[in-house]
N, C-alpha and C positions, 0 to 999 in steps of 0.2 A: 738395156733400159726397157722395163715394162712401159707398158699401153698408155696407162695411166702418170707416169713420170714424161711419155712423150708428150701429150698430149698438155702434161702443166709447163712443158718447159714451153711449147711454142707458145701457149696463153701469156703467158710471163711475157714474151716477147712481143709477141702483141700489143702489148698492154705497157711495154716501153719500161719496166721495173721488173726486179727478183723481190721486190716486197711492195704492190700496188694496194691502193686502198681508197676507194674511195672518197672525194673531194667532199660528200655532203656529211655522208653520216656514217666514215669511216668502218666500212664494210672492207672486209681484209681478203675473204676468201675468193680465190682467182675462179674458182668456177662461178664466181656469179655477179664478174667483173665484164664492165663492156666500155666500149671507147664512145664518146657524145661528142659530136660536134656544135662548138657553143655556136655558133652562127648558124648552125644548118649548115647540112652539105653541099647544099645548091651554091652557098657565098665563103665557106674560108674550110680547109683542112687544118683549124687550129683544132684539139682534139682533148678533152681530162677523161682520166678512168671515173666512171659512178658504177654502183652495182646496178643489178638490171630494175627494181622498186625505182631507183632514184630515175634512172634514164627512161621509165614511163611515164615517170611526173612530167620529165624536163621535155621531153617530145610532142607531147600533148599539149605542153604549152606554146610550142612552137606552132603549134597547129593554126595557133590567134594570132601569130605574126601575119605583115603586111606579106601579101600575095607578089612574087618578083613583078620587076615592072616592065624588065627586059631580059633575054635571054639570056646577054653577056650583063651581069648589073656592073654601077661603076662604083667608084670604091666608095663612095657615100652613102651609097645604099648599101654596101657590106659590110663596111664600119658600124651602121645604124641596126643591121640584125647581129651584129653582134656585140652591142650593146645590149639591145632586147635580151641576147643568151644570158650574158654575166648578170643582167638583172634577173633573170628565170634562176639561175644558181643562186643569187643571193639571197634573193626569195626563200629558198629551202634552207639555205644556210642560219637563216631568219630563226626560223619555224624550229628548226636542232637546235642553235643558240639557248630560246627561251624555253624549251625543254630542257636542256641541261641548267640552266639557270632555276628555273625550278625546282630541281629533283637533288641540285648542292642544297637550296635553300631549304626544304624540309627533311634533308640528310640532316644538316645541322639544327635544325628545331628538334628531330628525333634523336639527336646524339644530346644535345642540351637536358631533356626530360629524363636521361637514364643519369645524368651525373647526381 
């Protein structure tokens, strides 16, 4: 096994798939896949692949989350930043939706004008 084949297989594993992609905006390629914890590290090991674009969005907006209150938080306060996460996710999921939404919509106005 070359450098490059070692190197993808441990990523793949990593990354808990032989086919990972991306939760927001279905980015496939394993070099530039990374693991995001929807809560933050600091409150849960729950983990989705986004490429590294998406996972600068989603960290940055973790940034505006509430500051821990305790060293050890208790599960209401973990549950509540990780709600905050899935809403940062849907947020972007958002934002692709109406991008694609648009882009069928005047596919079929541009496929309508040639018939």
């Amino acid at each position: 096994m070359n450098d490059k084949e070692a190197r993808k297989q441990k990523r793949l594993e990593v990354l808990g798939s032989n086919h990972p992609v991306c939760v927001v905006c279905g980015e496939d390629s394993w070099q530039c896949l990374e693991q995001h914890h929807i809560a933050g590290q600091a409150y849960s090991d729950d983990l989705c692949n986004v490429c590294r674009n998406c996972h600068r969005k989603l960290s940055d907006e973790q940034n505006d989350h509430p500051s821990p209150i305790t060293k050890d938080p208790a599960s209401t306060e973990t549950i509540g930043h990780f709600l905050l996460g899935l809403a940062d996710l849907f947020a972007l999921l958002v934002e692709r939706l109406r991008e694609y939404g648009q882009s069928l919509i005047q596919a079929a106005k541009d496929a309508g004008r040639e018939v």
